[in-house]
C-alpha positions as a printed NumPy array, in Angstrom:
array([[129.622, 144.327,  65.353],
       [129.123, 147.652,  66.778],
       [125.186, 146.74 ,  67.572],
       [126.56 , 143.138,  69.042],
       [128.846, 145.595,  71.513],
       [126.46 , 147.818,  72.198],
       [123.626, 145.161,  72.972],
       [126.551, 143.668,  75.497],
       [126.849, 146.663,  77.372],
       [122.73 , 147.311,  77.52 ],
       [123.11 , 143.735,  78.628],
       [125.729, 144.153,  81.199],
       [124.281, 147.648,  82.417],
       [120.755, 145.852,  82.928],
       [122.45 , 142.836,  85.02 ],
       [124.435, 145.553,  86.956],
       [121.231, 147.465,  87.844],
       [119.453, 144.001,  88.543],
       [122.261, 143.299,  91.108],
       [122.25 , 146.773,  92.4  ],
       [118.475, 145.824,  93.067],
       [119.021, 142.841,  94.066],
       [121.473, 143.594,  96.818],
       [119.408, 146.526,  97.699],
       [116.032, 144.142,  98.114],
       [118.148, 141.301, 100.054],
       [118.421, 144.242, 103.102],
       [120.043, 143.697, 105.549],
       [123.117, 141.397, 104.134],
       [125.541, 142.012, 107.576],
       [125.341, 142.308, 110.879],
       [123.441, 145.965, 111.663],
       [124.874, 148.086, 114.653],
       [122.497, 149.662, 117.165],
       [124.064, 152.349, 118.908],
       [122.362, 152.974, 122.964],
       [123.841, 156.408, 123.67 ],
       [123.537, 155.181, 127.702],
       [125.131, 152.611, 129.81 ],
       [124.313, 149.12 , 129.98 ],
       [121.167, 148.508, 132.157],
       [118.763, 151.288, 131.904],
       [115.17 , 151.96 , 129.989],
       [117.102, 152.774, 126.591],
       [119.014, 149.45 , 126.581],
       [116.749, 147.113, 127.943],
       [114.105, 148.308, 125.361],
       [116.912, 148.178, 122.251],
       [117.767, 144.675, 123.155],
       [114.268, 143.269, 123.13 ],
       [113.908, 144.512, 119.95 ],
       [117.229, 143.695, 118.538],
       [116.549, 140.487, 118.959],
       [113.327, 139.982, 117.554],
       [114.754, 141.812, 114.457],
       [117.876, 139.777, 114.354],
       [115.14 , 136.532, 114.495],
       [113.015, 137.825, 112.   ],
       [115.744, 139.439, 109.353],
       [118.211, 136.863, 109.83 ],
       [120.869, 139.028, 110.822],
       [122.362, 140.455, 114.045],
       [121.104, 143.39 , 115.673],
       [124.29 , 143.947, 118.211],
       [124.019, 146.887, 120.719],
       [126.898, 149.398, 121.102],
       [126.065, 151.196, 124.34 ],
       [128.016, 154.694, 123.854],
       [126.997, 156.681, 126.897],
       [128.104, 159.73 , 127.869],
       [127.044, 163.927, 127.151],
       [123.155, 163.131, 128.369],
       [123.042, 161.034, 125.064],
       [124.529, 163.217, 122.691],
       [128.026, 161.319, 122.184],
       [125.998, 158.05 , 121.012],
       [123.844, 159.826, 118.772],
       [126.503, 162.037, 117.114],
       [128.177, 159.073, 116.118],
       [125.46 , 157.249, 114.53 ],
       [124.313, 160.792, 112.913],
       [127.904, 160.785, 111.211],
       [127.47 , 157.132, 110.328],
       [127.094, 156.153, 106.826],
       [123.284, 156.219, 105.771],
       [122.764, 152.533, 104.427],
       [120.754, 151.208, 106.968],
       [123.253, 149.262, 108.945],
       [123.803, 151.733, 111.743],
       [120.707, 152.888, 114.288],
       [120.345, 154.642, 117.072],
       [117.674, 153.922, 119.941],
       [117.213, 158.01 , 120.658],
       [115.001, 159.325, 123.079],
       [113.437, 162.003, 124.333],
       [116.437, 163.914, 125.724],
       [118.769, 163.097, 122.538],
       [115.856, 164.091, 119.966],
       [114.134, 166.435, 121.919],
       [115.481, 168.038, 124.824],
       [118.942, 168.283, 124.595],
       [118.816, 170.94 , 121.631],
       [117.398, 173.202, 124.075],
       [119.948, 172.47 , 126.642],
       [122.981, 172.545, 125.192],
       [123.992, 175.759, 123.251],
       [126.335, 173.533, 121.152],
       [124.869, 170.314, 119.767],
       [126.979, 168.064, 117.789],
       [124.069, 166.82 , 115.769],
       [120.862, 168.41 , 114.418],
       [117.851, 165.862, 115.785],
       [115.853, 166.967, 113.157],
       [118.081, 167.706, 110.249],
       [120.21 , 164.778, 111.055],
       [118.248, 161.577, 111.202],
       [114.984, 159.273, 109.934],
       [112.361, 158.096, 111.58 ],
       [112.241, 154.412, 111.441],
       [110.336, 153.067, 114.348],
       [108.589, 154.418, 117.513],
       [109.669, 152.118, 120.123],
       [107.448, 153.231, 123.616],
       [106.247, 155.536, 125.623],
       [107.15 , 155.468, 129.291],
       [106.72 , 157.376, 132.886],
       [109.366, 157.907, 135.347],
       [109.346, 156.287, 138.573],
       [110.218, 158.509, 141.805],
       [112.421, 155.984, 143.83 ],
       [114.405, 156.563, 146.695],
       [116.513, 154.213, 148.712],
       [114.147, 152.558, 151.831],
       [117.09 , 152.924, 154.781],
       [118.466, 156.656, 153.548],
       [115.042, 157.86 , 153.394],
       [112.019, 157.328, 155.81 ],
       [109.565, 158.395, 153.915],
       [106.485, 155.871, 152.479],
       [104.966, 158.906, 150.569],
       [105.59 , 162.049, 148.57 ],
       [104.158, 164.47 , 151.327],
       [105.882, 162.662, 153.607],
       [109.243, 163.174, 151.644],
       [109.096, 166.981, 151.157],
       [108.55 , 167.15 , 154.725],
       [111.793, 164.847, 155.531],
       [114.045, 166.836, 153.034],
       [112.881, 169.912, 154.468],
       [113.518, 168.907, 158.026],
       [116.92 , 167.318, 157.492],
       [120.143, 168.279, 157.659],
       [121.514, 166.777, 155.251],
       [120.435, 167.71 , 152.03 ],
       [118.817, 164.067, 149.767],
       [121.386, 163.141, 146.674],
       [119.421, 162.757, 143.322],
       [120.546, 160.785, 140.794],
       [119.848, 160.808, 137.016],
       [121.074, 158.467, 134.257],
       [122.951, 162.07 , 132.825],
       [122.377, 165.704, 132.548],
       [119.464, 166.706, 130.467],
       [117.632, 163.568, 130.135],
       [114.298, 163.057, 131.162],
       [115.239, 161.56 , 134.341],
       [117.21 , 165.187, 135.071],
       [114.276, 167.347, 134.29 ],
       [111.633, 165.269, 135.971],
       [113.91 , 165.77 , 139.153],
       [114.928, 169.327, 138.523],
       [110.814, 170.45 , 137.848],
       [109.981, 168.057, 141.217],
       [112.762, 170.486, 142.728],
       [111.018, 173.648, 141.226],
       [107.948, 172.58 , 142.466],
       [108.866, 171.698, 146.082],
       [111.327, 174.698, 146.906],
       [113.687, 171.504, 148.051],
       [117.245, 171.544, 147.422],
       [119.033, 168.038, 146.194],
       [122.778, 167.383, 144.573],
       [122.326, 166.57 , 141.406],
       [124.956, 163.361, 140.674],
       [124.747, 162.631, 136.717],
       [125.87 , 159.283, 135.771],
       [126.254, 157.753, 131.916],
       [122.837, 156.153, 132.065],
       [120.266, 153.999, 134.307],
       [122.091, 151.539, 134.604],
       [124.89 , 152.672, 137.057],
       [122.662, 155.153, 138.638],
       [120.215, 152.34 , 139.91 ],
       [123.28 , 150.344, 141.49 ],
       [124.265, 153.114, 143.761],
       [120.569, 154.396, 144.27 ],
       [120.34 , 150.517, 145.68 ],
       [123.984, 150.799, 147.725],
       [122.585, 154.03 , 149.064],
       [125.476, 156.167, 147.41 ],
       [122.787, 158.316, 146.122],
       [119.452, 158.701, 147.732],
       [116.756, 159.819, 145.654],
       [115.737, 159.254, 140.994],
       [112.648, 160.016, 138.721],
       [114.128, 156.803, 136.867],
       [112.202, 155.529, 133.313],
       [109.511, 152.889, 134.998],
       [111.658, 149.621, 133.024],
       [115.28 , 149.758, 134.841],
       [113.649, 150.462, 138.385],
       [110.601, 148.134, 138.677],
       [112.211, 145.334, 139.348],
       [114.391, 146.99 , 142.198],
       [110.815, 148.589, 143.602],
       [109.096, 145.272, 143.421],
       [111.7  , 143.792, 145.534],
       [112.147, 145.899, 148.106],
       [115.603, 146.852, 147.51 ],
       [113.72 , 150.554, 146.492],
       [110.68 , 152.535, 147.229],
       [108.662, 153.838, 144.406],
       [107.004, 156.916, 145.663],
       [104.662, 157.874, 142.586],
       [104.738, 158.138, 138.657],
       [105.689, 161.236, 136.951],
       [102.776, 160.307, 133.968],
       [ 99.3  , 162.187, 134.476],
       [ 97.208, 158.583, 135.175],
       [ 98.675, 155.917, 137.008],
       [100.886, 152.764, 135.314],
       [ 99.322, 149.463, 134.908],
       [102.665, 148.08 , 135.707],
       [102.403, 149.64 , 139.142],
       [ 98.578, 150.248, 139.849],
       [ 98.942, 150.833, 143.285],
       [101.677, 153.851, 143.151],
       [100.074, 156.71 , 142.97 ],
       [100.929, 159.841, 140.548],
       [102.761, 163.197, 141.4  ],
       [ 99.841, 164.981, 140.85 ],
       [ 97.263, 162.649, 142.948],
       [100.354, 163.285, 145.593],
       [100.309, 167.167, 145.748],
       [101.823, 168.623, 142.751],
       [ 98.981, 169.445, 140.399],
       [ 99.99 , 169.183, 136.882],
       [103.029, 167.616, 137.108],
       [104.026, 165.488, 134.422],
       [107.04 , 164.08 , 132.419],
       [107.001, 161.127, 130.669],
       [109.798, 159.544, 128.57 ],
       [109.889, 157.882, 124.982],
       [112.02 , 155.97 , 123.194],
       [112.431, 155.517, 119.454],
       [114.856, 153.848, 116.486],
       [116.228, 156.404, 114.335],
       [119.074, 156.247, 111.507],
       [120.95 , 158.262, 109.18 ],
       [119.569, 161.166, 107.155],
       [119.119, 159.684, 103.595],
       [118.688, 156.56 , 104.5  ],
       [116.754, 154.936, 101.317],
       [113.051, 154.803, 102.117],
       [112.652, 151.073, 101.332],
       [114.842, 150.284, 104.279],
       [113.301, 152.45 , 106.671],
       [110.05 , 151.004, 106.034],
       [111.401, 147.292, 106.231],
       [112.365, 148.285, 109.809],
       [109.209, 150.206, 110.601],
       [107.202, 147.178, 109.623],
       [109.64 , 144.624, 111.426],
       [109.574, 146.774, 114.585],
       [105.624, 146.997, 114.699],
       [105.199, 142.943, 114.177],
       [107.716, 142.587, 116.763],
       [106.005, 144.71 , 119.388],
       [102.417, 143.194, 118.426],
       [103.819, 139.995, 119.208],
       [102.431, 138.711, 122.375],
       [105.929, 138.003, 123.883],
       [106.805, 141.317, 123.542],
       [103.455, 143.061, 124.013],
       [103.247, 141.935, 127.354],
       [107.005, 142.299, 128.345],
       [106.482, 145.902, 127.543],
       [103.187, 146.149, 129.427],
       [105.263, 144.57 , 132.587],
       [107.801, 147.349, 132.316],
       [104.983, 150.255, 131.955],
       [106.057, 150.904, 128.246],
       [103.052, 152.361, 126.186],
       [103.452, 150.608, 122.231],
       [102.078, 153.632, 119.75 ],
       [102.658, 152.196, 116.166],
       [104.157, 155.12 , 113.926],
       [105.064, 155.506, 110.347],
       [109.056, 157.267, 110.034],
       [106.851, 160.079, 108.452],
       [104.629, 160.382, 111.757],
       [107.435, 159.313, 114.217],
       [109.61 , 163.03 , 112.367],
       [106.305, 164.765, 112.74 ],
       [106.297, 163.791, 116.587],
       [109.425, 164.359, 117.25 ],
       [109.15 , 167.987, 116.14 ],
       [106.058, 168.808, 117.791],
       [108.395, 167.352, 121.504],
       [111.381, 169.111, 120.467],
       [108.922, 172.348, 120.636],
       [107.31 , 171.711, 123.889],
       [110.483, 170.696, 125.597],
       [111.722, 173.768, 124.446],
       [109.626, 175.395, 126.539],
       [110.117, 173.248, 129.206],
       [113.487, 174.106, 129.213],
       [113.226, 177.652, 129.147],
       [110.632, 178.345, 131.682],
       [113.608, 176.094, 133.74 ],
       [116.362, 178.598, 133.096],
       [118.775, 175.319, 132.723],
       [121.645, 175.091, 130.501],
       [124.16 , 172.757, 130.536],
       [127.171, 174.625, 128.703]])
């Protein structure tokens, strides 16, 4: 009797494991939440929702976006930092929430590289220097230092929030020039753009993706690209450097992170999913149109990156003298 009860319970602790496996292997079983720490509109989002839903077509679940804006990014990623680590919550971080803000901010909410996995590198991306066509005369960079110089009234620039990308590619530009312009944070590309286009604001190093369309339109100017070689997207504008700053350079990135301890297995489900999403032609060439650079990563190699930008941006930062708090 006693080897007939024990047998059960091998029995019943073998099915138990096999179901703990087998829910494990049938990843994901429910809809998975991908936090955008910014607004609605901008680089971050458009480039989460393209591959949401190529995830949610391929894994036969829902990728749904939770934009969460606010603190240059830090609010969003906090949360998802704190979020259980089973795989169902993401962030799409960047290189202000995983890389520059640490420097920034003498009181982070979240550790960028004690706090999270790598699960996909998502692009690379300039910024676009776009100013508003009837605030702002100029056709050219030279031609723009010249105007803000001259006026009297100093240019407004805009950024999707303090300590992004977007912020620092303006506040170097500033550094560089000896001009003076407002800085007016808002909670992410999005907004910014809108009132960049209404001519609230007059002047944003936006991420290339949530201004090309405006520039291509005519409802902005794009003056040059903050990258060191021009952007396929937008062959004819020239670079910062080609325009009179030498050296200048600041280029975004975007990336999919989750949870520290997240179990291996389900980061490299996502890694894989993400890379045959983005060597899809559909995508492949939606990114090319918006100036995003694909660089397939492993989570190992995506951590390894992200340490070796949280160090340069930490020099960045310092050679600034900004803080933010």
């Amino acid at each position: 009797m006693k080897r007939l009860v024990s047998a059960a319970i091998g029995v019943a602790a073998l099915l138990g494991l096999s179901a703990a496996a087998s829910a494990q292997g049938a990843y994901p079983n429910r809809p998975v939440r991908v936090v955008v720490p910014f607004a609605a509109g901008g680089t971050t989002d458009i480039f989460a929702r393209l591959i949401a839903d190529k995830l949610s077509q391929s894994l036969g679940q829902q990728f749904i976006i939770d934009n969460r804006g606010g603190a240059g990014g830090n609010i969003g990623a906090d949360a998802v930092a704190k979020s259980p680590p089973d795989g169902y919550t993401l962030v799409m971080g960047t290189v202000g929430t995983h890389a520059i803000n640490a420097s920034l901010y003498s009181k982070m909410p979240y550790d960028p590289l004690n706090d999270f996995e790598g699960v996909a590198f998502a692009a690379g991306v300039p910024n676009l220097m776009v100013v508003n066509p009837k605030n702002v005369k100029a056709t050219n960079v030279k031609d723009f230092i010249a105007e803000a110089k001259s006026s009297t009234k100093k240019f407004n620039m805009a950024s999707s929030g303090n300590g992004t990308s977007i912020h620092l590619s303006g506040e170097l530009f500033k550094q560089m020039t000896g001009i003076e312009m407002p800085h007016v944070p808002y909670r992410g590309s999005g907004p910014a753009i809108n009132d960049l286009v209404g001519g609230q604001v007059d002047v944003m190093f936006d991420n290339l993706p949530s201004s090309i369309e405006q520039a291509k339109a005519g409802n902005l100017r794009a003056l040059a690209v903050t990258s060191s070689r021009r952007s396929p997207a937008l062959p004819d504008v020239p670079t910062l450097d080609e325009s009179g700053l030498p050296g200048f350079e600041a280029s975004s990135w975007f990336a999919l992170f989750a949870p520290k301890g997240t179990p291996p297995d389900i980061l490299n489900k996502l890694n894989a999913e993400v890379r045959k999403a983005l060597e899809g032609e559909d995508l492949k060439r939606r990114f090319a149109e918006l100036g995003g650079e694909i660089r397939p990563m492993s989570p190992a190699e995506l951590m390894a990156y992200v340490r070796a930008e949280h160090a340069k941006w930490a020099q960045v930062v310092k050679a600034s003298g900004a803080k933010l708090d």
